[in-house]
N, C-alpha and C positions, 0 to 999 in steps of 0.2 A: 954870593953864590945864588941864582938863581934855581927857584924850584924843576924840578926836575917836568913834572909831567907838562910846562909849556912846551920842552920840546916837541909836542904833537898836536898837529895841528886842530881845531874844531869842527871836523864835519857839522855841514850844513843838510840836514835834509830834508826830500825834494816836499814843497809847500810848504817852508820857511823863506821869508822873504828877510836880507838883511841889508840895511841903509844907515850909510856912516854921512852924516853932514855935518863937518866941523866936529868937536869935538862927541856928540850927543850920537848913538848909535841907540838905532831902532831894533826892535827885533819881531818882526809879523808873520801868527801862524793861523793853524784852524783854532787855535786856544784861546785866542787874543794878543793883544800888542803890550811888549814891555819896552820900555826906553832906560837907558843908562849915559850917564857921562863919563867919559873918558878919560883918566887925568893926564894931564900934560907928561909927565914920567915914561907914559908906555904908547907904545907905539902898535900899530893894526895893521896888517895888509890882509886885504880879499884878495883869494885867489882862487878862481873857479868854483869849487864847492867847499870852499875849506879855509879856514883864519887862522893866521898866527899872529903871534906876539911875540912882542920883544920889548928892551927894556931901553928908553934914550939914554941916560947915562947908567956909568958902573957903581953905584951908589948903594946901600944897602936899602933905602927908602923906594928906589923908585925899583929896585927886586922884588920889594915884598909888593906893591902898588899892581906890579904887572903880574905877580901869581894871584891876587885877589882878583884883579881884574878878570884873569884866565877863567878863573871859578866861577865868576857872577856869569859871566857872561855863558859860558858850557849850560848855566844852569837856565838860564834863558831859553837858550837856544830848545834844550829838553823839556821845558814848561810851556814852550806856545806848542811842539810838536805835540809831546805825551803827557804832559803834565802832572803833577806833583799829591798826592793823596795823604793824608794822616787820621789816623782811626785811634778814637778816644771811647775809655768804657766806663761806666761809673758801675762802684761798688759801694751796695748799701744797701738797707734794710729800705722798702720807698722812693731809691732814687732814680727820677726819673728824666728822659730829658724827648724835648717835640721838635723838632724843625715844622715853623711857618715861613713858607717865605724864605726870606732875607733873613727872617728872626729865628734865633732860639729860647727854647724857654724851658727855664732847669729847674727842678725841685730836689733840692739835696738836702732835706734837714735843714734848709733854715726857715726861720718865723715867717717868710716871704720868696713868690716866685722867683727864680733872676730871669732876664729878659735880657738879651744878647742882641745886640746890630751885628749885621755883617756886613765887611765891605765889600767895597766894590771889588771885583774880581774873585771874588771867596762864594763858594756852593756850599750851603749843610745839607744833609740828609742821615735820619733815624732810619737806619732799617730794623733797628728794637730800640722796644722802652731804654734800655738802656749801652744802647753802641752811637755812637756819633762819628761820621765821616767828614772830612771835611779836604774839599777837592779846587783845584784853579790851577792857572799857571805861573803864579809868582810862588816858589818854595820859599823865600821869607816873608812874604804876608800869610804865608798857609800856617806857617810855623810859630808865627805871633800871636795870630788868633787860637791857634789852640795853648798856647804855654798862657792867655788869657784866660781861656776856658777852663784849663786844669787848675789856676792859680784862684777860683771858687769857692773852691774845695778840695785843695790838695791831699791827696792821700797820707792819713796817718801810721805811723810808725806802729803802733800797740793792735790793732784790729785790721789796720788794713782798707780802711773804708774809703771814698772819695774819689778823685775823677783821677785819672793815671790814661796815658799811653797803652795801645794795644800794644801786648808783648812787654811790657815794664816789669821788673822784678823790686817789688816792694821787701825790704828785708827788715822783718819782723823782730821788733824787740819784746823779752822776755816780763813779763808782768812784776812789777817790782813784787819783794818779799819781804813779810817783817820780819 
């Protein structure tokens, strides 16, 4: 059984450009360009301003292949338009974090700065010592790089302290007792 929401189609909008050559489908906005491959299982038609899918055999492999497909690519299409945002906050006593550049540079209680590459397609920006944005149009490089960022210094269970997700509900464990 295929997922339900292929049945609708992907609007395309206008200053997205999309180009299927062979299996490799492009997707070019004001954001920047992502490319994906296409597995043989699912099938694409352009039509005017809008793409659907379908699935070449009734298979449960190439069902699940053409719902993922469906998603990567939805999400594509809204990351070179409007693109994708994650907002990270540290909590702590000191902890601080700077965008230079390309770099970030973290101080969280440890004996040493961290010093962060970003890649390519990936924007940081502090707008406080301690908020970090981090902006582009691939939703999973945006998503990686911050579950890196947060894996630093993960928020602990007892105080609460370390880098977490805007809006993350950390739930607090009681202080053991003798």
């Amino acid at each position: 059984m295929v997922s339900r929401l292929i049945r609708y189609p992907i609007q395309i909008p206008t200053g997205v450009e999309i180009k299927i050559s062979g299996a490799e489908l492009t997707v070019k906005g004001k954001l920047g360009t992502l490319h994906h491959m296409i597995p043989a299982q699912v099938k694409m038609n352009q039509q005017d301003k809008a793409l659907t899918f379908s699935a070449n055999e009734s298979t449960k492999e190439s069902d699940m292949l053409t719902a993922t497909t469906y998603a990567l690519v939805k999400n594509m299409v809204e990351g070179v338009s409007q693109g994708f945002k994650k907002e990270l906050v540290l909590m702590g006593v000191g902890y601080r974090a700077q965008a230079q550049g390309k770099k970030l540079n973290l101080t969280v209680g440890l004996s040493h700065p961290v010093v962060m590459e970003m890649p390519e397609g990936v924007k940081v920006a502090t707008p406080s010592q301690t908020e970090i944005e981090l902006t582009g149009a691939d939703n999973h490089m945006i998503s990686q790089v911050a579950a890196k960022i947060r894996a630093v210094r993960p928020p602990e269970p007892y105080k609460g302290k370390g880098i977490r997700y805007k809006n993350e509900v950390i739930k607090q464990k009681e202080v053991k007792k003798k």
